[in-house]
Backbone as a chain_set.jsonl record, in Angstrom:
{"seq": "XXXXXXXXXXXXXXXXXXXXXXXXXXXXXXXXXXXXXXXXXXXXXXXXXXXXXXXXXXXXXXXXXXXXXXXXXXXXXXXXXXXXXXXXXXXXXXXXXXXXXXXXXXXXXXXXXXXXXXXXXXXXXXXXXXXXXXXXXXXXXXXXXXXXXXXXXXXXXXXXXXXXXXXXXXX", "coords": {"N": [[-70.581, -4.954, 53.165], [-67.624, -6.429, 52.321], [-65.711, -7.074, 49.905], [-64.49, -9.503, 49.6], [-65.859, -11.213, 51.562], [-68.229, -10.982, 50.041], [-67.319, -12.75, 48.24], [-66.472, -15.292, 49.03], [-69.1, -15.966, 50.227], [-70.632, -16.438, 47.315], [-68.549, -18.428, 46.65], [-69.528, -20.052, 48.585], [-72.484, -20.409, 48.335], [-72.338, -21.524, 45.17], [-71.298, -24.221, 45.785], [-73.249, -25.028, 47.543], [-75.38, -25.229, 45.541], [-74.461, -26.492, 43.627], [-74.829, -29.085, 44.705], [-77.272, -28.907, 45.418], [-78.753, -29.449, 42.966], [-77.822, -32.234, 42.695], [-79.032, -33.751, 44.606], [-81.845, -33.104, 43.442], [-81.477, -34.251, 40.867], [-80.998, -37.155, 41.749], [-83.596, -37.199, 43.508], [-85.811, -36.921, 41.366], [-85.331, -38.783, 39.845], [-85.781, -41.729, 40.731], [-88.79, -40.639, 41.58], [-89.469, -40.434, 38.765], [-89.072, -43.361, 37.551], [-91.201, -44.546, 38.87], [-93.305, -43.792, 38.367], [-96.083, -44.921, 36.132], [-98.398, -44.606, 35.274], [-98.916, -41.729, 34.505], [-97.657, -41.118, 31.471], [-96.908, -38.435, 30.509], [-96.257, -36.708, 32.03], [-93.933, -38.201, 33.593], [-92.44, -37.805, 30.886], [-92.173, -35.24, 30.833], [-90.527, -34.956, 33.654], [-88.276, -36.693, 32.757], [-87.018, -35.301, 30.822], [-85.837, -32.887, 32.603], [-84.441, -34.214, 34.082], [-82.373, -34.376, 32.545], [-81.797, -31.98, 31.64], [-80.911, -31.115, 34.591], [-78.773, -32.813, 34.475], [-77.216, -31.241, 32.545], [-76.741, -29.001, 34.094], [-75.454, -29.291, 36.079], [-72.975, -29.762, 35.025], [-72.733, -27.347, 34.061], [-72.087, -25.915, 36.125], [-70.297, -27.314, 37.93], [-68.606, -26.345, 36.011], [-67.937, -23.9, 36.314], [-67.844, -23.913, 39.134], [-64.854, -24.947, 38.928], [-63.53, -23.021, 37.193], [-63.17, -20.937, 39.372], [-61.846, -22.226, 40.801], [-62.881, -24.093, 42.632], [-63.342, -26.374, 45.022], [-65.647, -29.215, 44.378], [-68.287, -29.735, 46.782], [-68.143, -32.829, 48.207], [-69.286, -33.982, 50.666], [-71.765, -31.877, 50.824], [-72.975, -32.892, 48.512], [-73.54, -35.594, 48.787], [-75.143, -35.568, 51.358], [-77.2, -34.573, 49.88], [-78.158, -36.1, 48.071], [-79.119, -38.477, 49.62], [-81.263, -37.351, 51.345], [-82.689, -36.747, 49.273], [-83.198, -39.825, 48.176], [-84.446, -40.643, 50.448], [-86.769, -39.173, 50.955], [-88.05, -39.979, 48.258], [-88.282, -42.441, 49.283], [-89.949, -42.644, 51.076], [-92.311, -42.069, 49.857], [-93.076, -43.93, 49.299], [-95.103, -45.177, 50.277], [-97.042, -44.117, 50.373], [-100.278, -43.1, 49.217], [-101.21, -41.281, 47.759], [-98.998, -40.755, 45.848], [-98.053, -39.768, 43.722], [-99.207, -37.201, 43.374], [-98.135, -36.276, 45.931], [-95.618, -36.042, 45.671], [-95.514, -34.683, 42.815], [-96.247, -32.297, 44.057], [-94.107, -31.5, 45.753], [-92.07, -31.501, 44.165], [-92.582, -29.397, 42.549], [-92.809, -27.065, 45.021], [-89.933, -27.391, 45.242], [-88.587, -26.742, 42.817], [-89.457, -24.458, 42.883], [-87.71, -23.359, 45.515], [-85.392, -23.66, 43.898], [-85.209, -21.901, 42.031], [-85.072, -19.765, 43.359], [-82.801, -19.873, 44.403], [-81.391, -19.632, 42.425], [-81.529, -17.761, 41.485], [-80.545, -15.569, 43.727], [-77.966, -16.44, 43.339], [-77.339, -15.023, 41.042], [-77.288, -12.708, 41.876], [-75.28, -12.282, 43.449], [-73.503, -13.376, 41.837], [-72.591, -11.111, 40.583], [-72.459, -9.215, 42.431], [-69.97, -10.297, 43.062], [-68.204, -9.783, 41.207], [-67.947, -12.024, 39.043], [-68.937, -12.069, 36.162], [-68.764, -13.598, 34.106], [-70.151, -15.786, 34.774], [-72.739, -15.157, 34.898], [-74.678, -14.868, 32.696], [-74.893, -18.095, 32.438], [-75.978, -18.867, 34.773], [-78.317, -17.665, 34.663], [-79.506, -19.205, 32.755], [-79.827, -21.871, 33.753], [-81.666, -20.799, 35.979], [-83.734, -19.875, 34.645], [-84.183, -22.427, 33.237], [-85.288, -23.722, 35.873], [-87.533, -22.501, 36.491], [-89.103, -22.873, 34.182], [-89.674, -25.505, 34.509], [-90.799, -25.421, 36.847], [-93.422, -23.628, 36.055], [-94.314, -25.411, 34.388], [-94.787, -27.467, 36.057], [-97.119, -26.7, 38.099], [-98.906, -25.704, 35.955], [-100.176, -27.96, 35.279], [-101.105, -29.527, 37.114], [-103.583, -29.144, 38.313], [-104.681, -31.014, 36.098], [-103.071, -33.683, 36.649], [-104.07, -34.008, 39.305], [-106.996, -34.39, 38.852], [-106.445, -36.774, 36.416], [-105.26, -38.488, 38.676], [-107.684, -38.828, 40.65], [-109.82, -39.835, 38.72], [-108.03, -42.001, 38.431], [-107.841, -43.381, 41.237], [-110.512, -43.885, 41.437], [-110.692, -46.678, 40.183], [-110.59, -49.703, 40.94], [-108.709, -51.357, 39.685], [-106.993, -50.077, 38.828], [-103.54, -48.613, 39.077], [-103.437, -45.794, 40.995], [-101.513, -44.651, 42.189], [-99.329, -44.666, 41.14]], "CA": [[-69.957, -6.249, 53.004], [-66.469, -6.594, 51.59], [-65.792, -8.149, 48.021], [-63.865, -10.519, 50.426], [-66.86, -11.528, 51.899], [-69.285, -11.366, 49.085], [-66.613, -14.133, 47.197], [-66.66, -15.961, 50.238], [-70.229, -16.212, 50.382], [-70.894, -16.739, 46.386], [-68.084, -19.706, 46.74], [-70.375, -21.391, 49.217], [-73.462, -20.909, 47.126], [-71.986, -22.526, 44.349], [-71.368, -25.678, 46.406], [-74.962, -25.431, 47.6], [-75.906, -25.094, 44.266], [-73.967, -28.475, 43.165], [-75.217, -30.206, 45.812], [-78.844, -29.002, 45.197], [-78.802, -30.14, 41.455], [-77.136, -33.954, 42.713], [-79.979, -34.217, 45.472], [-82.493, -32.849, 42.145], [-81.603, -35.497, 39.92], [-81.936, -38.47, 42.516], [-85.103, -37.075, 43.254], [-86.147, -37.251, 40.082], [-85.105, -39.94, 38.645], [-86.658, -42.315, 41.732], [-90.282, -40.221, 41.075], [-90.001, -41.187, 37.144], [-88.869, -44.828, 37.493], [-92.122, -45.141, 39.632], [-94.691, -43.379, 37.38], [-96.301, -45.766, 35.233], [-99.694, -44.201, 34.446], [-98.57, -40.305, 34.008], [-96.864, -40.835, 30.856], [-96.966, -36.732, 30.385], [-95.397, -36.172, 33.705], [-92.732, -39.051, 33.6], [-91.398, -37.498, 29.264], [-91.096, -34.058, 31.624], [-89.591, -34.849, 34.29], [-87.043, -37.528, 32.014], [-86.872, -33.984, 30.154], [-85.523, -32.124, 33.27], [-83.614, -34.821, 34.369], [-81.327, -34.167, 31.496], [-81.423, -30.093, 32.038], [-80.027, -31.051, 35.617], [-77.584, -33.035, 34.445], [-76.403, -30.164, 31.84], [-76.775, -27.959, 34.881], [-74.354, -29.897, 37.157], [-71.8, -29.83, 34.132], [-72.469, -25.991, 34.027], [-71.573, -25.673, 38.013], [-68.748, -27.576, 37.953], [-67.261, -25.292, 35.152], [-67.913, -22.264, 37.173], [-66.387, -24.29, 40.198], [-63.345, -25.521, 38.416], [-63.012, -21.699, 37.23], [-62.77, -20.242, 40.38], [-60.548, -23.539, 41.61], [-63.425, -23.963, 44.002], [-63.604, -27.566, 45.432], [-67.072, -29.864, 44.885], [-68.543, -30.422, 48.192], [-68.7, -34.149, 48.097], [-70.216, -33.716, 51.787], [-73.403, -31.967, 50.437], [-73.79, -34.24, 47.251], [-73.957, -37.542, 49.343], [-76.416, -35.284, 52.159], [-78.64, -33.883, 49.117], [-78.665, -37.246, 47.655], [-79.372, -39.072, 50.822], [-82.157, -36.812, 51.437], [-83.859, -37.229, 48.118], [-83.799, -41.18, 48.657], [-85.496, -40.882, 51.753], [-87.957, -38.405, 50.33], [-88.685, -40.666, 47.648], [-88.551, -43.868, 49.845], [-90.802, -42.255, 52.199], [-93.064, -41.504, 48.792], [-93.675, -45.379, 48.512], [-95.823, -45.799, 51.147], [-98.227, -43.137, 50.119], [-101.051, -43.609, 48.664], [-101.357, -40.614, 46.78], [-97.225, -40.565, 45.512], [-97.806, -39.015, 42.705], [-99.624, -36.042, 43.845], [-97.222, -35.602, 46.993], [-94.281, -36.14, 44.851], [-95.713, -33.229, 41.711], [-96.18, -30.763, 44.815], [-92.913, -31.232, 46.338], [-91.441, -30.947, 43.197], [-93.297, -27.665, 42.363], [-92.271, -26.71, 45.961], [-88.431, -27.629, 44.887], [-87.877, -25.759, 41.721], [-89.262, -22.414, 43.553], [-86.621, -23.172, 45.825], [-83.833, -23.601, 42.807], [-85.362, -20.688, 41.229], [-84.812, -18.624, 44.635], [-81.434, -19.782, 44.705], [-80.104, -19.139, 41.667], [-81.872, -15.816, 42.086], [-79.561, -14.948, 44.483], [-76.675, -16.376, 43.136], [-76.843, -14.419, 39.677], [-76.826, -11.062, 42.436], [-73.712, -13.074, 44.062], [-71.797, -13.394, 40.881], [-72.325, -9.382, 39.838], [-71.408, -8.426, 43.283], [-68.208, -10.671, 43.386], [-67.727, -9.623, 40.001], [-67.591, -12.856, 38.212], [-69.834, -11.436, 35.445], [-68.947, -14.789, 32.741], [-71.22, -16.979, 35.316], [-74.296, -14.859, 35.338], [-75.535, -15.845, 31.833], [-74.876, -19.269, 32.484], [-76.678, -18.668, 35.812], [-79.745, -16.821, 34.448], [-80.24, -20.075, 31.842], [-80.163, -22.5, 34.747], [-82.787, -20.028, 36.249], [-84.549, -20.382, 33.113], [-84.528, -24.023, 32.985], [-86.106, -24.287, 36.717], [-88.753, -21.365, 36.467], [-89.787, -23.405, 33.48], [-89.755, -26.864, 35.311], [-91.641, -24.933, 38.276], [-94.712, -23.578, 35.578], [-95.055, -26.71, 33.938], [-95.806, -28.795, 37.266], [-97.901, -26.271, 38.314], [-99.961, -24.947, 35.417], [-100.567, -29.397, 34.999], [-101.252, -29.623, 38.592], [-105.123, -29.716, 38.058], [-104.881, -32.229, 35.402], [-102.793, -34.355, 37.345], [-104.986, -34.34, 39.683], [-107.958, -34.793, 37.983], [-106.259, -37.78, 36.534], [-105.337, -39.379, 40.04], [-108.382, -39.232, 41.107], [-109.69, -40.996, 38.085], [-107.647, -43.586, 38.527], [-108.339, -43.883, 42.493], [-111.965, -44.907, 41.498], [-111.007, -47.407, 39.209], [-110.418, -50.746, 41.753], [-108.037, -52.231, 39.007], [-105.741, -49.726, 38.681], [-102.582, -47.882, 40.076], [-103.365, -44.171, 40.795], [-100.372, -43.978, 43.124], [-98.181, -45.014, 40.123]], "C": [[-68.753, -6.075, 52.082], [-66.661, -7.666, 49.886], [-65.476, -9.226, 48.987], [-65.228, -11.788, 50.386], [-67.899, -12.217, 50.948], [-68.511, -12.415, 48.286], [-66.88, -14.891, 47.372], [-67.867, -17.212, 50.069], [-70.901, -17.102, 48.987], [-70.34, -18.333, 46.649], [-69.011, -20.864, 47.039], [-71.557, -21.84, 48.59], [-73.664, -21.194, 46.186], [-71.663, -23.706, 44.456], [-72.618, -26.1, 46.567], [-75.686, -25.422, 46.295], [-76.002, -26.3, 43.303], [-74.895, -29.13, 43.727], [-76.848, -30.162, 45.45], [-79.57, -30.089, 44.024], [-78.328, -31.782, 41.621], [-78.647, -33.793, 43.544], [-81.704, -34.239, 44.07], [-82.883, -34.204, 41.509], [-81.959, -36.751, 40.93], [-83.428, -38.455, 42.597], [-85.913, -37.303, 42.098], [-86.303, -38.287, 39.508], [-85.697, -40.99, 39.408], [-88.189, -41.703, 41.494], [-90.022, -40.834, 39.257], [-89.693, -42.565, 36.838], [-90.168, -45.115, 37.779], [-93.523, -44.996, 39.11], [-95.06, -44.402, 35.893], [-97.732, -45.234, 34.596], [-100.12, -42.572, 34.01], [-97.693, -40.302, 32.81], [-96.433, -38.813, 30.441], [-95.875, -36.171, 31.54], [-94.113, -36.56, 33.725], [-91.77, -38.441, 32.155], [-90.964, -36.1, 30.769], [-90.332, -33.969, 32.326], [-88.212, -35.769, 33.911], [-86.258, -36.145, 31.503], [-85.716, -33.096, 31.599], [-84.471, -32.813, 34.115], [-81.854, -34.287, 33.334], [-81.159, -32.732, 31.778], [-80.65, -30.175, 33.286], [-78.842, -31.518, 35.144], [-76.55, -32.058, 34.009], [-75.785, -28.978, 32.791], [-75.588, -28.281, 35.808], [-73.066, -29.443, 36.197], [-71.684, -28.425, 34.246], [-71.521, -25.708, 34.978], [-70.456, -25.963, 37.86], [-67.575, -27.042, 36.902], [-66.688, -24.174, 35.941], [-67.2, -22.599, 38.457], [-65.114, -24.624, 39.823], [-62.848, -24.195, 38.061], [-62.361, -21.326, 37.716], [-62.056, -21.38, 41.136], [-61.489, -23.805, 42.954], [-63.848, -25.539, 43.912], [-64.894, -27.716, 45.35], [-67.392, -30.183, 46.63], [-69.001, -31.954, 48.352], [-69.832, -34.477, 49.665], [-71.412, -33.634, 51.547], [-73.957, -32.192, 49.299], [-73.946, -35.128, 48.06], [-75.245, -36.862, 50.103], [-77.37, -34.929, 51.008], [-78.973, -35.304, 48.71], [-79.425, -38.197, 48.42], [-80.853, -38.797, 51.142], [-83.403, -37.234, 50.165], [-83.972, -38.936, 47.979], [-84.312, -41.251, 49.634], [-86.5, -39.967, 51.346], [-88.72, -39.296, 49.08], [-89.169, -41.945, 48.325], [-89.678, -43.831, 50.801], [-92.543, -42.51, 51.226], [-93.89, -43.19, 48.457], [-94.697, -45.457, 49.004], [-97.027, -45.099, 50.979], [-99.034, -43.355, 49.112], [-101.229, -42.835, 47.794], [-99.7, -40.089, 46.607], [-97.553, -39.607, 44.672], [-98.193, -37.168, 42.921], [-98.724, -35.501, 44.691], [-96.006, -35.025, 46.206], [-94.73, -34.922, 43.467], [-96.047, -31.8, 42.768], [-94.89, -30.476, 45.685], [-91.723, -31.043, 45.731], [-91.074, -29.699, 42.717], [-92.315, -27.107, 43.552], [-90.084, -26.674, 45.631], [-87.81, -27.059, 43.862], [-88.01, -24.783, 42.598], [-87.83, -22.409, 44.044], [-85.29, -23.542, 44.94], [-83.885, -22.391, 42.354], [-84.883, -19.686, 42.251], [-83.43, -18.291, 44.533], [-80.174, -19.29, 43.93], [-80.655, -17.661, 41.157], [-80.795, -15.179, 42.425], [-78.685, -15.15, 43.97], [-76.424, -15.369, 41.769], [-76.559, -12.71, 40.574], [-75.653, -11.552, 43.194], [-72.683, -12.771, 43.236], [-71.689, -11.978, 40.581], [-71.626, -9.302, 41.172], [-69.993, -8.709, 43.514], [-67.303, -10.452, 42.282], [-67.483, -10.336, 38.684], [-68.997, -12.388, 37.203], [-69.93, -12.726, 34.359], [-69.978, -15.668, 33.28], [-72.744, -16.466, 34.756], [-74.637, -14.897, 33.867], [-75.786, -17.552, 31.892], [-75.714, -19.282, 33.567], [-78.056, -18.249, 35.456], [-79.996, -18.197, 33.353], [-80.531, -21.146, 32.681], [-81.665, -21.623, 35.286], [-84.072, -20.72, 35.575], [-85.636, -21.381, 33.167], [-85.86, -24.481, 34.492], [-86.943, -23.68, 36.781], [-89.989, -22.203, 35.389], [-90.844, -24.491, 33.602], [-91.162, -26.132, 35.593], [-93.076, -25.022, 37.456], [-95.2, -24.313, 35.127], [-95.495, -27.303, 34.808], [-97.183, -27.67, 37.643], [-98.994, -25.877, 37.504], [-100.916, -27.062, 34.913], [-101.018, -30.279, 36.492], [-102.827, -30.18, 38.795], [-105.462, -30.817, 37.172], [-104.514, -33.351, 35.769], [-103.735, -34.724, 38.399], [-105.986, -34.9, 39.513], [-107.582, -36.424, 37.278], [-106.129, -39.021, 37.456], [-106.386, -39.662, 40.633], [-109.411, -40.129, 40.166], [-109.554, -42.074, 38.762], [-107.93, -44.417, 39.833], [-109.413, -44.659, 41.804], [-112.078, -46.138, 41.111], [-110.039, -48.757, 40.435], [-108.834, -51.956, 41.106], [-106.617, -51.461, 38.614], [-105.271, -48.945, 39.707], [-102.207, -46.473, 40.253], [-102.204, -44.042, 41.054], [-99.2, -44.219, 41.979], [-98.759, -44.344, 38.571]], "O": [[-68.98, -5.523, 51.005], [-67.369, -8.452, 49.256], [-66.439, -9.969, 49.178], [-65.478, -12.738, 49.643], [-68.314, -13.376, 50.936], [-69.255, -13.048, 47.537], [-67.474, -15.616, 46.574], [-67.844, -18.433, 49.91], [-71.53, -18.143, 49.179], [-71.1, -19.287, 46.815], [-69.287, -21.914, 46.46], [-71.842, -23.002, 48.299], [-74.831, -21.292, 45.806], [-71.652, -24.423, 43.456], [-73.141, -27.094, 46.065], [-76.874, -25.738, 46.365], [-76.872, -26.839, 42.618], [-75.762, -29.741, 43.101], [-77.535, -31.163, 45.247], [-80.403, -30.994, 44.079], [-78.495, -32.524, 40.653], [-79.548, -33.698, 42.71], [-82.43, -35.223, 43.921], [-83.886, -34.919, 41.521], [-83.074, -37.272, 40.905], [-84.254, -39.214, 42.089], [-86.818, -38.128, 42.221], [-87.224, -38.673, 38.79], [-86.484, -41.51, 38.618], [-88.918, -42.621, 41.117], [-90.668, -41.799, 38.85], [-90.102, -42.963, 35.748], [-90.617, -45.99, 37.039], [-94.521, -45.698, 39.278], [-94.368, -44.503, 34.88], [-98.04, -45.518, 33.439], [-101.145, -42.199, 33.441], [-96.802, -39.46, 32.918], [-95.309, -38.45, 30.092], [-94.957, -35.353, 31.6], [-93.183, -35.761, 33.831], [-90.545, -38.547, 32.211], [-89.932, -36.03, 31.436], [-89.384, -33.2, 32.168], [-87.196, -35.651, 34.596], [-85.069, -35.949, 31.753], [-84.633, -32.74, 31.134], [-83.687, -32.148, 34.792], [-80.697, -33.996, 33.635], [-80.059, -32.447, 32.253], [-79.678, -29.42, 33.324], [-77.835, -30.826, 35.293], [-75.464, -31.863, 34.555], [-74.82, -28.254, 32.547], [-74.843, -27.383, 36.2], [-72.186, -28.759, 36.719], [-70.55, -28.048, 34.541], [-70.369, -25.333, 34.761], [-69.559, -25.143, 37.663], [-66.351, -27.17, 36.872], [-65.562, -23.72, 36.145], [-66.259, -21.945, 38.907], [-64.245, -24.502, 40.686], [-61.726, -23.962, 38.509], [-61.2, -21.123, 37.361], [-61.743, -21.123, 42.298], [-61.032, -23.758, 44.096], [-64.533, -25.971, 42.985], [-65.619, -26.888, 45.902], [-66.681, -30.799, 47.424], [-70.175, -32.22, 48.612], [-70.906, -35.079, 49.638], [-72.233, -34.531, 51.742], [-75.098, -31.867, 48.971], [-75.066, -35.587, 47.835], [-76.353, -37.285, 49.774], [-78.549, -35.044, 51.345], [-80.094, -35.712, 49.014], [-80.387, -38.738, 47.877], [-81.652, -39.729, 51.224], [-84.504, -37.783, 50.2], [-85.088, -39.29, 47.598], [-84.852, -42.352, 49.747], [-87.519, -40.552, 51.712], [-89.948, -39.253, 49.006], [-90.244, -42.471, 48.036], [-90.245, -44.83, 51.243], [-93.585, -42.952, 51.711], [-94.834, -43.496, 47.729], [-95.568, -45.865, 48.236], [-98.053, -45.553, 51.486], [-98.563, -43.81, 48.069], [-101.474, -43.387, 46.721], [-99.283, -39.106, 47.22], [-97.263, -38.46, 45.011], [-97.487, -36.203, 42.627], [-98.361, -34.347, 44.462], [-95.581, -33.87, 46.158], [-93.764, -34.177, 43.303], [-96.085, -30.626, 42.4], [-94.68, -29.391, 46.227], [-90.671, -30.638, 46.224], [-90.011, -29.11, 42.52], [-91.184, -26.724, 43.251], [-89.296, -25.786, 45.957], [-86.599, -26.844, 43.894], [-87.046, -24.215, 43.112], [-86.907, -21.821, 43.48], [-84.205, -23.674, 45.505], [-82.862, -21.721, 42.214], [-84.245, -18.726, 41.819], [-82.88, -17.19, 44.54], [-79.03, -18.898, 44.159], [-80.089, -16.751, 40.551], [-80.152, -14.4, 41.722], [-78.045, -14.11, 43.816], [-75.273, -14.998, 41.537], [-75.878, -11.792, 40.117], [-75.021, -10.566, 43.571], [-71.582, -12.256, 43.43], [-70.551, -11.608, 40.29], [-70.396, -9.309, 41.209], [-69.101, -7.967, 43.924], [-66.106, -10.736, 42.229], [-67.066, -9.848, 37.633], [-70.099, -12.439, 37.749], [-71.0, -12.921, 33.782], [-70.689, -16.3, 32.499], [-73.643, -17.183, 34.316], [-75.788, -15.206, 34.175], [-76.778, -18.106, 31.419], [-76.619, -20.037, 33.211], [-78.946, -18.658, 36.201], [-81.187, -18.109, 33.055], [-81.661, -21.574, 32.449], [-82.732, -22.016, 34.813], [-84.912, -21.585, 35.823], [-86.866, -21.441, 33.164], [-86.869, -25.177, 34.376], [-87.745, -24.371, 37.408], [-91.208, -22.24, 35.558], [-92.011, -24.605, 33.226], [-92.211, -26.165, 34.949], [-93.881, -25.916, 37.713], [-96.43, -24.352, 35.149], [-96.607, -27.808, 34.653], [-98.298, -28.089, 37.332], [-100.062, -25.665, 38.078], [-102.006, -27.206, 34.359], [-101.168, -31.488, 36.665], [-103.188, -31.259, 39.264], [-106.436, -31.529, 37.419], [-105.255, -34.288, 35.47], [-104.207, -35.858, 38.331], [-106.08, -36.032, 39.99], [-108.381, -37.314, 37.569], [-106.596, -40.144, 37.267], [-106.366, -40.719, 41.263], [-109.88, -41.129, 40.709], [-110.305, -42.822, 39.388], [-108.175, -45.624, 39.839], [-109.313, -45.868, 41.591], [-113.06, -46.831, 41.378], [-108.841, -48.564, 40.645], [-108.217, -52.849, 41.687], [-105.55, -51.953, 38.246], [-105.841, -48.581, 40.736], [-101.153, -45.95, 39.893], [-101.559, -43.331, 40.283], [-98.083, -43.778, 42.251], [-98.072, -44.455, 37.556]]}, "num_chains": 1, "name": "protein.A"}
C-alpha cells in the first residue's frame, strides 16, 4: 500500500471516527435522560458523555490539522441512527438492559476503531495524533469494562425492580 493510500484511508477514518463519537453522544445522552432508577449507571454514562465530548474536540483538532473536512453527512447519519436506536429502546420493556448491552457492544466497536486508527496514523506518519489517539482508546476500553464488569449487577437490579408491581424497571 502506498503512503498515498494509507493517508487516504487514515483521512476517511478520521471522519468515521467524528461521526462515530456525534452518533455516541446522542446515544447516550437519550439512554441517561431516561434512567431514573440506575442512578450508578446514569453518573457513568453523564461521565462519558463528557469524555465524548472532549473526544470530538480532540478529532476535530487532528481534522483541522490535516485541513481534513468534518463529514457533516456521517454526523447527521450517526446521529439519526442513535435516535432511532434509542426511540426504538422506548418500547422495550427491558430498556435498560438492551440499552447497557448495546452500549458494551458499542465501545468494543470504538475501541476496535481507534485500534486501527492509532496503526493508521504511524503508517501515514502523523505520529502527534497517536497519543491523542491511544487516550481516546483509553477512555472507551474503560467505558467498555465498566458496563461490563456492572453488567450482573445491573441486572440483578432490573430484575428486582421487574417484581416490584409499583415500580419502573425499564427506567
Amino acid at each position: 500500500m502506498s503512503n498515498t493510500s494509507a493517508l487516504s484511508h487514515y483521512h476517511d477514518w478520521l471522519r468515521d471516527a467524528h461521526a462515530m463519537e456525534k452518533q455516541a453522544e446522542t446515544m447516550l445522552e437519550q439512554m441517561a435522560k431516561r434512567l431514573e432508577n440506575y442512578p450508578q449507571l446514569q453518573a457513568r454514562i453523564e461521565q462519558h458523555i463528557e469524555e465524548t465530548r472532549q473526544q470530538q474536540t480532540l478529532l476535530e483538532t487532528i481534522l483541522d490539522r490535516h485541513d481534513i473536512s468534518h463529514s457533516s453527512v456521517k454526523d447527521v447519519m450517526g446521529k439519526m441512527a442513535a435516535m432511532g436506536q434509542a426511540f426504538g429502546g422506548i418500547f422495550a420493556e427491558d430498556e435498560v438492559i438492551k440499552g447497557a448491552i448495546a452500549g458494551y457492544v458499542f465501545e468494543n466497536a470504538e475501541v476496535a476503531s481507534y485500534t486501527s486508527l492509532i496503526s493508521a496514523a504511524t503508517r501515514a506518519g502523523d505520529l502527534e495524533s497517536v497519543p491523542v489517539l491511544k487516550q481516546i482508546c483509553e477512555q472507551e476500553l474503560a467505558m467498555s469494562d465498566w458496563m461490563i464488569s456492572h453488567l450482573p449487577e445491573l441486572t440483578d437490579q432490573f430484575l428486582v425492580l421487574s417484581e416490584d408491581p409499583d415500580s419502573q424497571a425499564k427506567r
